[in-house]
N, C-alpha and C positions, 0 to 999 in steps of 0.2 A: 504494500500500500504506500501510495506516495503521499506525501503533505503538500499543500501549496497555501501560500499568503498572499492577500493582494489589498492595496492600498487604494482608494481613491478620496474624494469627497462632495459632499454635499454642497448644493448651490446654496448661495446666504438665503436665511428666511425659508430656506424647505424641508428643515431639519424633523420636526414635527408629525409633518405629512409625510414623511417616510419613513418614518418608524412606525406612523398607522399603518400604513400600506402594507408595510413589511408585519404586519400582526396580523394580519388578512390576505396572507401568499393564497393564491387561489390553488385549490384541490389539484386541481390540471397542472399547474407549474409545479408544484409539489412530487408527482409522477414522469415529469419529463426530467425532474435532479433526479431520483431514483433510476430511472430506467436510465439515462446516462452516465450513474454510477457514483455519484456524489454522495460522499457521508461524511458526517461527522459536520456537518457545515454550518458555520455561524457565522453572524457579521456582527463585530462591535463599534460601536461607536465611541466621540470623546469630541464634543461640539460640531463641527463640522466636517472632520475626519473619520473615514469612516476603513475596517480591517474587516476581512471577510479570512476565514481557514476551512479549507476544507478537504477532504483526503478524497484518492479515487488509484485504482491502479490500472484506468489504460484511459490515457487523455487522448489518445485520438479517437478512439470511440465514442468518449464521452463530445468531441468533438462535433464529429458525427450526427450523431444521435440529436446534437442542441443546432445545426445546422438545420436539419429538417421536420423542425417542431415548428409550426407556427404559434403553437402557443409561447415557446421562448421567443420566438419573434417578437409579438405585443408585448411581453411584458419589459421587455428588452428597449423598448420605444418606447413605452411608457415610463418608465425610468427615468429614462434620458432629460422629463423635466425637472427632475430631484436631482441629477447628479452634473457636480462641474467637466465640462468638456472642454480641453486647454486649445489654444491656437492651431496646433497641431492634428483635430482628434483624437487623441486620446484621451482614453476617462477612467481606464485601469494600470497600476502598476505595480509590477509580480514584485515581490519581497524574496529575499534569498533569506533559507533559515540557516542561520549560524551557530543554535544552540538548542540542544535538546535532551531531555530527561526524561526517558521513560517510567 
């Protein structure tokens, strides 16, 4: 099983509304992490910084799989008003783990 981190953050003033959202993950999306392989997955927040971890052991599958879901499509776009997108496009960024304790 592999671990991954990933860093992005929240647009000023959306902070709120995406923690509702996020407490209300619809049924469907919920199934397409699963069937894609996703476990153990959490996002944390700390004001407008937001950490997601989540483990999976075959990310092209998992790849895959989130490719041709329209339901990750929506909610994926739907997102996108809660979360900062820099000059560049980007709106996530992978974290190297450097330390771990089982």
């Amino acid at each position: 099983m592999n671990r991954f981190g990933v860093f992005f953050k929240i647009k000023p003033g959306k902070r709120e509304e995406y923690i509702r959202r996020h407490g209300e993950v619809w049924p469907q999306m919920r199934s397409v992490l699963d069937a894609a392989g996703y476990r153990n997955y959490s996002i944390w927040n700390l004001g407008e910084d937001l950490f997601a971890y989540y483990e999976m052991s075959d990310l092209a599958r998992a790849e895959q799989v989130l490719a041709q879901s329209a339901v990750y499509a929506q909610w994926r776009k739907e997102m996108e008003e809660y979360i900062l997108i820099d000059e560049n496009g980007q709106k996530e960024w992978p974290m190297q783990m450097v330390f771990y304790q089982e």
